[in-house]
N, C-alpha and C positions, 0 to 999 in steps of 0.2 A: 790853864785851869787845873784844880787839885785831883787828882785822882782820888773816887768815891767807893767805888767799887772793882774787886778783881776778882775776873773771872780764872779759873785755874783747871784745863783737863789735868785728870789723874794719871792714866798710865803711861809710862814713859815722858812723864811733864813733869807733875808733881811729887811723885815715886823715884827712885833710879833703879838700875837694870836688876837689882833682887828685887824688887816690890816694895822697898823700903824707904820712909821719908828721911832726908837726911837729917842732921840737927841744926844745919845753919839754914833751912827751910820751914824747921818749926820756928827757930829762933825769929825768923823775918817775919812770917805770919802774926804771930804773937804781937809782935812790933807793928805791924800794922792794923790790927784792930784796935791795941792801945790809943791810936791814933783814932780811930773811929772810922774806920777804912772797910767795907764788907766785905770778905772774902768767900767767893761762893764756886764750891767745886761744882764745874762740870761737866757731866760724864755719861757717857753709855751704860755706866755700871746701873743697879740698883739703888735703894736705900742704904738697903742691910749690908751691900758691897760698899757702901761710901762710909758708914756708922766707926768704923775700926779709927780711921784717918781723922774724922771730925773731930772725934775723942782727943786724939794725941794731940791734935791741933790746938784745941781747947776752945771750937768752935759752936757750941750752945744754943738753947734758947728757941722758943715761939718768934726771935725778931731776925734771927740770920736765918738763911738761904739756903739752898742746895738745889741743883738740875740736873734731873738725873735720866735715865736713858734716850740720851741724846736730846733733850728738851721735852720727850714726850709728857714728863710730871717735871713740877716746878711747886716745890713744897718746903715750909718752915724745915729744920733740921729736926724739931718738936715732931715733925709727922705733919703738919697742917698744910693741907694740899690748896695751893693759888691758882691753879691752873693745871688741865687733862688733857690730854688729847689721844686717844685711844682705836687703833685697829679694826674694825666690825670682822665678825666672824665671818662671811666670807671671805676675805682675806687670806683671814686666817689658813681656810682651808684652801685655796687654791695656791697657797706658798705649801701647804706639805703636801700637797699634787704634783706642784712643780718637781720639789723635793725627791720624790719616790718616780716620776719619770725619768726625771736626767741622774741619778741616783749622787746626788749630793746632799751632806748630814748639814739636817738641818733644824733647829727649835727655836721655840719663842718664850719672851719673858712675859709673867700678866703684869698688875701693876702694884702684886704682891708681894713680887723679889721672888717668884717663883719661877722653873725652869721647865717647861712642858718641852720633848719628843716624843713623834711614833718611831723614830728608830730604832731596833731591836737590839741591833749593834753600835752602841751608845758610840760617836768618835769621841776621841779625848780630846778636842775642843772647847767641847761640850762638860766632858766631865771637870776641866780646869776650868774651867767661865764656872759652875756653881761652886767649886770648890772656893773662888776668890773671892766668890760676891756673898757667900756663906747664903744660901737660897741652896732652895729642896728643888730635888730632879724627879720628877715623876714620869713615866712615860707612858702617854696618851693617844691616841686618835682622835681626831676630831670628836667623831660621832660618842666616843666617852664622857665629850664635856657638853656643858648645856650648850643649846641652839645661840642665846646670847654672851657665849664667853666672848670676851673682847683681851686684845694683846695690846703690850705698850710697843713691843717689837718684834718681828723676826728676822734670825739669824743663819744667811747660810754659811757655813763655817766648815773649815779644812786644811787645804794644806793649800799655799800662797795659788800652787799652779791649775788646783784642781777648781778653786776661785777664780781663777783667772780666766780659766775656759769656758765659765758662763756667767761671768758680768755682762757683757754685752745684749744676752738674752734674759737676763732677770729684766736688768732694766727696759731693757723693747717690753716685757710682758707685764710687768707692774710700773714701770716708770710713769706712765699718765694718770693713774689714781694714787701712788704711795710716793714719798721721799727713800730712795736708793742711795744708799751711800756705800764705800767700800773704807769701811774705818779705821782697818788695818790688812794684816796681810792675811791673817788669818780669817777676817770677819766681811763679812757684805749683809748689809742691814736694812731693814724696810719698817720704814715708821706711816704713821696720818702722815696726811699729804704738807699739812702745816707743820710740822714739826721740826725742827733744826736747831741745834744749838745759839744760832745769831738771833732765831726768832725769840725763843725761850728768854735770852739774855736781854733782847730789846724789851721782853713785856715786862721781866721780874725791872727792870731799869725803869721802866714807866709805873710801875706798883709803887718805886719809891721815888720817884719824882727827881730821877738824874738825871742828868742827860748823857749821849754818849760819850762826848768828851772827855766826861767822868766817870768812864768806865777803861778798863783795863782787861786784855783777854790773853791769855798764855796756852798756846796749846803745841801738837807738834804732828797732826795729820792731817789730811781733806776733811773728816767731819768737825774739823775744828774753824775751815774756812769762814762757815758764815757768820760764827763770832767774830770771826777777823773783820770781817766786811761790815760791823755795827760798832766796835768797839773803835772812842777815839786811838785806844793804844794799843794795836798789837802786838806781839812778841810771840816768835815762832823760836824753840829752843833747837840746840846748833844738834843735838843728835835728828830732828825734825827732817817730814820729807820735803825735798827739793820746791816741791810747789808749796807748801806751807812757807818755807823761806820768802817765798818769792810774794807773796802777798801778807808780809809782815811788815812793819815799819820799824823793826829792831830784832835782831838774831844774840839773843840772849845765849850762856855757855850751855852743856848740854846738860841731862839731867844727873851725871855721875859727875859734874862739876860745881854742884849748887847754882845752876842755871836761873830756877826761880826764885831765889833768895838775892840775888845779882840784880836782877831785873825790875824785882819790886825796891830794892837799897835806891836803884839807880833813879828809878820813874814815877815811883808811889811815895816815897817816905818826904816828910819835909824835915826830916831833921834826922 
């Protein structure tokens, strides 16, 4: 069956190790919507973080796609939001509770491409995440914002090992009301309980009436698995972690080798 749509995380997928698209992954792109193929980034990032790449892409329009922080919004490239799924402020506040007892740096994105902490001492996690996704850093308290501010995510964020020493306890503490995921090394995220990249991918997939067979996912982390696990075609790219390999149905090259341009020649293109 012809692949319809491909899904593509951005960092370290789409991107190679500057932050840069190659030319033979625009070149592919290009070539594949020629074809009439959808190609929909997606990503933990924001809008405004994804807006730079769509451009280069030359991907357009009220009728293409984009999903963005981690499936929580699923909206035209136009801005036309298909789909929410959003945080309650509670939440909210008991992640920068958590935050300032175990004293790990931590903030959330609303569904503005905006980057709210109460921390004083900003880490530079923080300050490179608003720096990428071009989103304003404000630094807030709960109690600053209205009683109904609602977040698309929060992030606790740091350095690999200081994440590492309390995964374990985020998730006991949030894991039965939110989705926890640890999206990189630097990042541990907590979205709506619904929320995941495979779900996002399966609804935008049922908006336009494909099936999964005819869809295509390319990513290269754990928050990328559960597109794995909807998309007829996998492809986990070779700089990817060890468990994304392992639940791929194709280990495409890595991202400093034109990995996605490989992948989409070899599995999406018919000609």
């Amino acid at each position: 069956m012809n692949i319809r749509l491909i899904a593509i995380d951005i960092d370290d997928t789409l991107l190679n190790s500057d932050g840069k698209l190659l030319p033979s992954t625009v070149s592919m792109v290009h070539r594949a919507t020629e074809q009439g193929i959808k190609v929909v980034l997606c990503t933990g990032r924001p809008l405004a973080g994804v807006k730079p790449y769509l451009d280069e892409l030359g991907i357009a329009g009220d009728d293409q796609y984009v999903i963005t922080y981690n499936g929580a919004v699923i909206e035209s490239v136009a801005g036309r939001v298909v789909a929410k799924h959003l945080v309650e402020n509670q939440y909210y506040r008991q992640m920068t509770a958590f935050s300032k007892e175990h004293h790990v740096p931590f903030n959330v994105l609303d569904a503005d491409s905006t980057i709210y902490t109460a921390d004083r001492d900003v880490n530079w996690v923080t300050v490179v995440q608003a720096w990428e996704n071009k989103a304003g850093l404000l630094i807030r308290d709960p109690d600053d914002l209205p009683d109904d501010f609602q977040i698309a995510k929060g992030l606790f964020v740091g350095e690999g090992p200081q994440l590492d020493a309390v995964e374990s306890l985020v998730k006991e503490t949030f894991g039965d009301q939110l989705y926890v995921v640890r999206a990189a090394t630097n990042f541990l995220e907590l979205m709506h309980e619904n929320v995941n990249k495979g779900q996002a991918l399966k609804d935008l997939a049922g908006v336009l009436n494909f099936k999964a067979e005819e869809v295509m996912a390319l990513g290269d982390e754990r928050n990328d698995l559960p597109m794995f696990d909807f998309a007829g075609t996998a492809v986990a790219m070779g700089n990817g972690s060890e468990v994304a390999k392992s639940h791929a149905d194709y280990v495409t090259g890595t991202n400093d080798e034109g990995g996605v341009a490989d992948a989409i020649r070899k599995l999406a293109l018919t000609d």
